[in-house]
C-alpha positions as CSV (number, residue, x, y, z in Angstrom):
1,X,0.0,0.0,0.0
2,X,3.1,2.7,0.8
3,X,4.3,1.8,-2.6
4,X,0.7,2.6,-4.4
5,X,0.4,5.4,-2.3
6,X,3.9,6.6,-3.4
7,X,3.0,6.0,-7.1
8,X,0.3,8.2,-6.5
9,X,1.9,10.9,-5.0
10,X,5.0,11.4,-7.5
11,X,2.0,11.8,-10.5
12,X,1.3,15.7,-11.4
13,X,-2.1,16.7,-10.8
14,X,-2.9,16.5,-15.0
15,X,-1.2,13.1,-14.7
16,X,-3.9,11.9,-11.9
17,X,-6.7,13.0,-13.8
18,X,-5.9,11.2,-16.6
19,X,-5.7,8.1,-14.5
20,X,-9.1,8.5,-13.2
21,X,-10.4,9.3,-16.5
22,X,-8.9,6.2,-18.3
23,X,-10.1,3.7,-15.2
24,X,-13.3,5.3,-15.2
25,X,-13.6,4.3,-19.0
26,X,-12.0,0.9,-18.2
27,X,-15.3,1.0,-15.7
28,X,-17.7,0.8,-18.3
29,X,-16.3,-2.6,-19.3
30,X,-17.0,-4.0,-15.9
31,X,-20.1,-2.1,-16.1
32,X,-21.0,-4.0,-19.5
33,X,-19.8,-7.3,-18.4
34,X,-21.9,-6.9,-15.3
35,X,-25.1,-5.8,-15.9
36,X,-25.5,-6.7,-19.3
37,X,-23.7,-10.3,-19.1
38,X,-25.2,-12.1,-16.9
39,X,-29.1,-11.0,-17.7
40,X,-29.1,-14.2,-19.9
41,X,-28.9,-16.2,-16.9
42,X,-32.2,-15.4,-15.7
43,X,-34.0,-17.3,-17.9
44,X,-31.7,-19.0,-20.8
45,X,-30.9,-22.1,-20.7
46,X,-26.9,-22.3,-19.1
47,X,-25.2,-23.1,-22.3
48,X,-26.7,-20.4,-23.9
49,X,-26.4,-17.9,-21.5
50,X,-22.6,-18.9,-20.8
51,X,-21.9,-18.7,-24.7
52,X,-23.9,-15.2,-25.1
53,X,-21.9,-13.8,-21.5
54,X,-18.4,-14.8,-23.3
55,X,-19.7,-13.1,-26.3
56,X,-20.7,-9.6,-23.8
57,X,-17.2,-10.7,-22.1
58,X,-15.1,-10.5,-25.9
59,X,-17.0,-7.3,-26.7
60,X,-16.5,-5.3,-23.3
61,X,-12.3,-6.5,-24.3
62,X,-12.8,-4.7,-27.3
63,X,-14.4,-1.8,-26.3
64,X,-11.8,-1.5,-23.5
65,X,-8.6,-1.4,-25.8
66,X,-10.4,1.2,-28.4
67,X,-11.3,3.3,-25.2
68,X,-7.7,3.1,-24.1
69,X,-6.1,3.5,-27.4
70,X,-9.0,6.6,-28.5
71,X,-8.1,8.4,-25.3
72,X,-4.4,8.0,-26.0
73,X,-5.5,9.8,-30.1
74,X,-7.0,12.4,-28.3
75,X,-3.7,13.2,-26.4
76,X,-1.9,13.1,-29.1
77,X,0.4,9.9,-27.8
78,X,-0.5,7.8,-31.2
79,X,-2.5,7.8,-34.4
80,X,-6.6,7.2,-34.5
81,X,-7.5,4.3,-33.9
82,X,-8.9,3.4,-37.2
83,X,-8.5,-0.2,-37.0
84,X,-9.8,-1.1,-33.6
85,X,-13.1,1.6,-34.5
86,X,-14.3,-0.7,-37.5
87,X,-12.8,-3.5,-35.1
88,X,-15.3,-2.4,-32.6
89,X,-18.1,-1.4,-35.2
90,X,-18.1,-4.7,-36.4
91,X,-18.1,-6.6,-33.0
92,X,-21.1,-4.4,-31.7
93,X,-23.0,-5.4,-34.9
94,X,-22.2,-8.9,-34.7
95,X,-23.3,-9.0,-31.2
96,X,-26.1,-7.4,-31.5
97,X,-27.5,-9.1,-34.6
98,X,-27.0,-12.5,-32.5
99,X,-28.3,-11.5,-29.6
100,X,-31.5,-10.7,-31.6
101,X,-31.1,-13.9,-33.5
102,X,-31.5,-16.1,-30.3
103,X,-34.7,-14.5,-29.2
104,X,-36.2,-15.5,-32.5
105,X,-34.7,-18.5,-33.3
106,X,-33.7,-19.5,-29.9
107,X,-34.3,-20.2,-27.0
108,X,-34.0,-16.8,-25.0
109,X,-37.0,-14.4,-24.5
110,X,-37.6,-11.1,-26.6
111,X,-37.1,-9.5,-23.3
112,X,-33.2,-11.0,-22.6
113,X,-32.1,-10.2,-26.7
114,X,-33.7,-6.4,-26.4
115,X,-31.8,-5.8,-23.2
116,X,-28.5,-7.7,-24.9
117,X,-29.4,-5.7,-27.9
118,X,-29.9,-2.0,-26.3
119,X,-26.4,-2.6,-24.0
120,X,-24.2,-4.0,-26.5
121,X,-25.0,-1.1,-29.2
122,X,-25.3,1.2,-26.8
123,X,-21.9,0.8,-25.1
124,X,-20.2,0.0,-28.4
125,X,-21.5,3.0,-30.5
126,X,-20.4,5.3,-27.6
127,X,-17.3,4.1,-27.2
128,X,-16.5,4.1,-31.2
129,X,-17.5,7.7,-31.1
130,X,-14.3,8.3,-28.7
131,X,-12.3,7.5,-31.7
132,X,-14.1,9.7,-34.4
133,X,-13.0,13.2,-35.1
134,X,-15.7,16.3,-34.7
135,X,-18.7,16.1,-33.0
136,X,-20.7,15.4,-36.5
137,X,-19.4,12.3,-37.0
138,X,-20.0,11.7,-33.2
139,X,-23.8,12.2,-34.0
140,X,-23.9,10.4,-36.7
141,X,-22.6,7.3,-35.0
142,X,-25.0,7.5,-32.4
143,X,-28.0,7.8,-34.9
144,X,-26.7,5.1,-36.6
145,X,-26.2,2.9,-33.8
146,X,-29.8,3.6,-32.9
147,X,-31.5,3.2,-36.1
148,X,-29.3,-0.1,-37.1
149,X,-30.2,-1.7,-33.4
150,X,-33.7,-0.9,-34.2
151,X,-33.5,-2.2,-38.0
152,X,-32.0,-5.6,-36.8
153,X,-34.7,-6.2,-34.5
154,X,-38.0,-5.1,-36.7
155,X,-35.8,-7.8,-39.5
156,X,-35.8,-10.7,-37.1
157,X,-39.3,-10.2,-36.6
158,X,-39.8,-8.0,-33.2
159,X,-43.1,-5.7,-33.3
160,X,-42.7,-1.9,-35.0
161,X,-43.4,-0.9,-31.2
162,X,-40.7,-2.8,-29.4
163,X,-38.2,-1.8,-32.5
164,X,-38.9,1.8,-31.8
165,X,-38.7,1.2,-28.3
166,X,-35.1,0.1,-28.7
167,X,-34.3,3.3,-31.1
168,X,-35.4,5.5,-28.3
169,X,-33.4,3.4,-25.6
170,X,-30.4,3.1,-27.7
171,X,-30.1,6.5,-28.6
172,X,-30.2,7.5,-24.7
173,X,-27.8,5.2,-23.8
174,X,-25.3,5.5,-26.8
175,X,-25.7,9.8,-26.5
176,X,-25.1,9.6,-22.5
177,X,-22.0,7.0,-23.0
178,X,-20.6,9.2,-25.8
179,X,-21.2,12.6,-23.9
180,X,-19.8,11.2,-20.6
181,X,-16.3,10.2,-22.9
182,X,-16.4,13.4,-25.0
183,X,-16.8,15.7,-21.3
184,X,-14.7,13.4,-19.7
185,X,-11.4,13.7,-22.3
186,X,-12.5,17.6,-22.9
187,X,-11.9,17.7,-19.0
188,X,-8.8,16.3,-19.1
189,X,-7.4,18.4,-22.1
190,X,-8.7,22.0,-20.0
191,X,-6.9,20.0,-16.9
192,X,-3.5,20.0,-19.1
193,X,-4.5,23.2,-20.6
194,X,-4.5,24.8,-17.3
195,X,-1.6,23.1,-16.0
196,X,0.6,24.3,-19.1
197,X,-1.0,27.6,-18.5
198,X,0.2,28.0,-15.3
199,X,4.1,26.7,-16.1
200,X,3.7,29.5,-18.8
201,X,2.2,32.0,-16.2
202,X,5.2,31.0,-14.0
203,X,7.7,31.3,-17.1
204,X,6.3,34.8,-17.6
205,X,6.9,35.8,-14.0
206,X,10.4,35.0,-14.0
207,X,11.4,36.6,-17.5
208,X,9.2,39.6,-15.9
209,X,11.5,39.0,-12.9
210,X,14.6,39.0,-15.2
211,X,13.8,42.2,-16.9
212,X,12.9,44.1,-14.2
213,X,15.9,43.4,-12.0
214,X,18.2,44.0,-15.8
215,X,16.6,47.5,-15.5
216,X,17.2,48.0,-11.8
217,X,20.7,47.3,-12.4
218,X,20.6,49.8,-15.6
219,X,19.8,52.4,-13.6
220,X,21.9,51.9,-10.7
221,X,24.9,51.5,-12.4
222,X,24.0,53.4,-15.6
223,X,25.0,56.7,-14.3
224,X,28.1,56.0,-12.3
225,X,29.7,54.0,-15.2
226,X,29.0,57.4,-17.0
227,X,31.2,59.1,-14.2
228,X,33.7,56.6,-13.6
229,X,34.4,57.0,-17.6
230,X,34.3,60.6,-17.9
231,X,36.7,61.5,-14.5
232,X,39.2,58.3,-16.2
233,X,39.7,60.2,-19.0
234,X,40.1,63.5,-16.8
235,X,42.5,61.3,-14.9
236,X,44.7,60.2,-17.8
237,X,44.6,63.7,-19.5
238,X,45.6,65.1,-16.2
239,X,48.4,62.7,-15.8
240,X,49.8,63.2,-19.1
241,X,50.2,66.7,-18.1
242,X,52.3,66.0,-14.7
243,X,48.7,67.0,-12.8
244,X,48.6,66.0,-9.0
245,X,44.7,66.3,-9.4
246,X,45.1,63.5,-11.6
247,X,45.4,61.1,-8.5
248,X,41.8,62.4,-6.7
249,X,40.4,62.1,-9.8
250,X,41.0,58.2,-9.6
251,X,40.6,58.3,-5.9
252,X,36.5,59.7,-6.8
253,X,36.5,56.6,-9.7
254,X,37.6,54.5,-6.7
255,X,34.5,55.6,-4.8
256,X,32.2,55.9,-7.5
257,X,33.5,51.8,-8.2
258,X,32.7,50.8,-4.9
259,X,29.0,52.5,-4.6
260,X,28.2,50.9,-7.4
261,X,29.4,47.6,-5.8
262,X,27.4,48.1,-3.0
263,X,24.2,48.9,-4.7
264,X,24.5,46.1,-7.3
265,X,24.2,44.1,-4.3
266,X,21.1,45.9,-2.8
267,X,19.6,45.2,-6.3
268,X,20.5,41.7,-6.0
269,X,19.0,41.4,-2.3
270,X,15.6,43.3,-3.5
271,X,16.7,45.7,-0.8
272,X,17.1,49.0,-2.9
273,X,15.2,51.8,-2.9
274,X,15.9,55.3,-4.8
275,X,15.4,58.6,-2.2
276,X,14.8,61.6,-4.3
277,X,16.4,64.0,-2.1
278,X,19.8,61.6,-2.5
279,X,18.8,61.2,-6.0
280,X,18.8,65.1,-6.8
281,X,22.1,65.8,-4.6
282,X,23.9,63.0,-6.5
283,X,22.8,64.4,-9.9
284,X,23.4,67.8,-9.4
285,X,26.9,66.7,-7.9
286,X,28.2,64.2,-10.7
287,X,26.7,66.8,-13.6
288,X,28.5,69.5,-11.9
289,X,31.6,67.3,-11.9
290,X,31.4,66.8,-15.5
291,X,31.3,70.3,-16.2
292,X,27.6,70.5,-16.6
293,X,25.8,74.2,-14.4
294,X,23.5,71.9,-12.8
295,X,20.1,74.0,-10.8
296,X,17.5,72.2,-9.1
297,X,14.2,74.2,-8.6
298,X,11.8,72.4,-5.7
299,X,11.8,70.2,-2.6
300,X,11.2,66.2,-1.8
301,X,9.4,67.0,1.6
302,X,6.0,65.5,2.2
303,X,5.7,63.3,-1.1
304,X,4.9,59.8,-0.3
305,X,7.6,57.3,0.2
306,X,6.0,55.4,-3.1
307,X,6.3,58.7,-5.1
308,X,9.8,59.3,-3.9
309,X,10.6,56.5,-4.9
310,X,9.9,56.5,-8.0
311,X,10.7,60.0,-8.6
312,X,13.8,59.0,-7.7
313,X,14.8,56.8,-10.1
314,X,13.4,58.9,-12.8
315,X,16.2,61.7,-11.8
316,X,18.7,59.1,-11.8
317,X,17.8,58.0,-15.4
318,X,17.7,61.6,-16.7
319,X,21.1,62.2,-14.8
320,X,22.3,59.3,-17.2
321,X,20.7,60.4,-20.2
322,X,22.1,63.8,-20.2
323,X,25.8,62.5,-19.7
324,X,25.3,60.0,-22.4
325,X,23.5,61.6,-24.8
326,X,24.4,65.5,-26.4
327,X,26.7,67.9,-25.0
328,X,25.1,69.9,-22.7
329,X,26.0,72.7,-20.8
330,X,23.3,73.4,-18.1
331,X,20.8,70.8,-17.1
332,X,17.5,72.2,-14.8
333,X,15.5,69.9,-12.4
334,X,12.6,71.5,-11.8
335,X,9.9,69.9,-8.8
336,X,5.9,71.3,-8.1
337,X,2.4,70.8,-7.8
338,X,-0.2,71.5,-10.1
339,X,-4.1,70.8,-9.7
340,X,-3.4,67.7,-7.4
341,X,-0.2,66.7,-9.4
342,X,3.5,66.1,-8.7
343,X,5.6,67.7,-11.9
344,X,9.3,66.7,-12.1
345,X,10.9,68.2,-15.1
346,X,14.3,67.9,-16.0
347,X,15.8,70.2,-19.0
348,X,19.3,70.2,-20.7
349,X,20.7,71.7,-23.7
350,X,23.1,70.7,-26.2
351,X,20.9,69.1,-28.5
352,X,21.0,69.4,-32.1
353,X,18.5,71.1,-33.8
354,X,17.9,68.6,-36.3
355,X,18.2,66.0,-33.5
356,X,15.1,63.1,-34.1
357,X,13.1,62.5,-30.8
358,X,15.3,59.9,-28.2
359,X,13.3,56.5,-28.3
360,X,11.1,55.9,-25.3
361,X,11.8,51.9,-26.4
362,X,15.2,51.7,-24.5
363,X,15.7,49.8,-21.1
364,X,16.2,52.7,-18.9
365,X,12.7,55.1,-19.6
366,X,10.7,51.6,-20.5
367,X,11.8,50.5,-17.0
368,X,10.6,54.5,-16.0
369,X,7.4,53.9,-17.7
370,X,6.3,50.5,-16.5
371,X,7.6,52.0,-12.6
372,X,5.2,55.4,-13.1
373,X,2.2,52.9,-14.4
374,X,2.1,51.2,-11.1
375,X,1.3,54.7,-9.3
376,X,-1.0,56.1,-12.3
377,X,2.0,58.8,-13.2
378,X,3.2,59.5,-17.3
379,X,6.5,60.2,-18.9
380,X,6.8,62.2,-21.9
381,X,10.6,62.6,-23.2
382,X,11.2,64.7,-26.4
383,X,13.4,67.3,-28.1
384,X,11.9,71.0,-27.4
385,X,13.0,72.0,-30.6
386,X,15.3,75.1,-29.5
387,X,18.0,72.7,-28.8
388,X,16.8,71.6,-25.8
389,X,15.8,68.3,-24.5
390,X,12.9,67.8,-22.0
391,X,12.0,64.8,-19.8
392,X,8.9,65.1,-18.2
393,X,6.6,63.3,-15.8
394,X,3.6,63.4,-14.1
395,X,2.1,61.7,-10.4
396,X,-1.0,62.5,-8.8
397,X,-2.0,62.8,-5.3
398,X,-4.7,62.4,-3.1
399,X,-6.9,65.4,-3.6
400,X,-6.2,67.3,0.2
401,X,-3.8,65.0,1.1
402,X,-0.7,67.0,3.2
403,X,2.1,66.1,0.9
404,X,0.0,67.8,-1.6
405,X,-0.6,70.9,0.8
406,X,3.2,70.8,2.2
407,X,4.4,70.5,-1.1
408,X,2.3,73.4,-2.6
409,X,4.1,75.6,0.1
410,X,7.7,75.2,-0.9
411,X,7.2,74.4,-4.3
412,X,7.5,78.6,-6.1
């Protein structure tokens, strides 16, 4: 039993309700054999009845390998099961038409063949239909079923009344066997749907994962690699000139090195977190250092921590962009309220007139956009046209909240 239960346990949950579904069709021979065998016994004479159970017994063994091998077709582990459909076809015809044949030609009652009669078919024709393709053919092989279990009695003489009696039964029995195994294997394809679904789901959330932590790192390190390569080549242009300064120079590159070490690992632990006022005091400081007349217009007090955040990253971005990108010569942050929202603008020039719009497409203000979705905020990044370049975003507040109010206060 701990081995069974062991068995049972290592199967995935798709894998489990394929095993019920295929021993619940495996069922129906048991089912067959059961209650449609042995009804011979009840009033045939014993070597009759033991030679019509074998034949219920050789067409349940039939039935039970097409079932198997259909539901194996409809998972796409082998070909249809043309062969053991006709197999089947033909056995449930055979059966029937002898079953019928012994009521009037032998020596079991009209009663005992129409029951043999309505099982056999019935079972059989809904079984085939496992095997069939569309639900057309499906309908078609229960009709048929129906109206050939009907023909074969009214031919061996049975009344128009009981022959329409077993077309009525047959049809119920054959449609609720062939819905049953149609339900049952859509079940278990939505079961595996589901389950590839949610690996895909789970796929999704680590590439999302990977992304997001590839743009964390971009704008972490994004700006101080700018530094670190703009004071190098101050320190080597200094030192080919006999400079002392060249040696701070490299002592700030040594610095900028080792923040950056340290807040690659805060990225790595999920622990990092921009602060805007750091943000705008480490921009205006590394642009001024590049030669760049750095202003900042506004104050960080009484935003939320979310907003901060956030805000914060977007300065650190733009403090990138403008050392990468142009050759500017003043760069102006400017930080207010208007009508409920939070404005954070941050200006530079040295663009060229006939500069084209910077793509919004790249890591760094894709990683800004999908951060300012999750708070309702915008980003709008474009060439002003004067040769200036303008990054703009946009955060509301809670109407009357007091980082709104304080805000308003300090913000000229």
């Amino acid at each position: 039993m701990r081995g069974a239960g062991t068995w049972w346990r290592r199967k995935s949950t798709p894998a489990k309700v394929e095993t019920y579904t295929r021993w619940s069709f495996h069922t129906f021979i048991v089912i067959e054999i059961v209650a449609i065998g042995l009804v011979p016994f009840r009033d045939a004479p014993q070597p009759f009845a033991v030679w019509l159970f074998l034949m219920v017994c050789g067409h349940a063994g039939i039935s039970g390998i097409t079932v198997s091998r259909a539901l194996d077709w409809q998972r796409g582990a082998r070909e249809q099961p043309v062969r053991w459909v006709v197999a089947l076809a033909a056995t449930t015809l055979a059966a029937a038409v002898t079953a019928v044949s012994t009521a009037a030609h032998g020596p079991v009652s009209e009663g005992v063949a129409t029951t043999l009669c309505v099982g056999i078919v019935s079972f059989g024709t809904g079984i085939s239909a496992l095997g069939l393709r569309g639900t057309r053919q499906m309908l078609w092989d229960v009709l048929g079923g129906a109206l050939g279990a009907g023909a074969v009695g009214f031919l061996q003489g049975f009344s128009a009344f009981v022959a329409l009696l077993t077309i009525g039964v047959v049809l119920l029995g054959a449609g609720f066997v062939t819905f049953t195994c149609v339900f049952s294997v859509w079940l278990l394809g939505a079961v595996y749907r589901l389950d590839e679904a949610r690996d895909t789901r789970a796929r999704l959330a680590v590439a999302e994962e990977r992304l997001r932590f590839g743009r964390d790192l971009h704008d972490v390190i994004g700006r101080n690699l700018a530094v670190i390569a703009l004071k190098s080549e101050l320190a080597v242009q200094l030192s080919q000139r006999g400079r002392a300064e060249a040696v701070e120079q490299m002592i700030e590159v040594q610095r900028l090195a080792r923040e950056s070490q340290r807040e690659v690992r805060e990225v790595v632990r999920g622990y990092r977190e921009a602060d805007l006022s750091a943000e705008l005091a480490g921009a205006r400081g590394v642009l001024t250092a590049a030669g760049i007349d750095c202003t900042v217009t506004g104050s960080a007090d009484g935003l939320p921590s979310a907003v901060q955040s956030t805000l914060g990253w977007v300065v650190r971005e733009a403090a990138t962009n403008v050392l990468r990108h142009g050759d500017a010569r003043r760069c102006a942050v400017l930080i207010q309220v208007k009508e409920g929202l939070v404005v954070l603008s941050v200006e530079n020039d040295g663009v060229p007139q006939d500069a084209e719009p910077r793509p919004s497409g790249g890591s760094g203000l894709a990683g800004l956009g999908e951060r300012l979705a999750e708070i309702g905020g915008t980003l709008r990044a474009a060439p002003t046209g004067d040769g200036r370049f303008r990054l703009a975003v946009e955060v509301p507040l809670p109407s009357g909240s007091r980082a709104a109010r304080s805000l308003s206060e300090v913000t000229p």
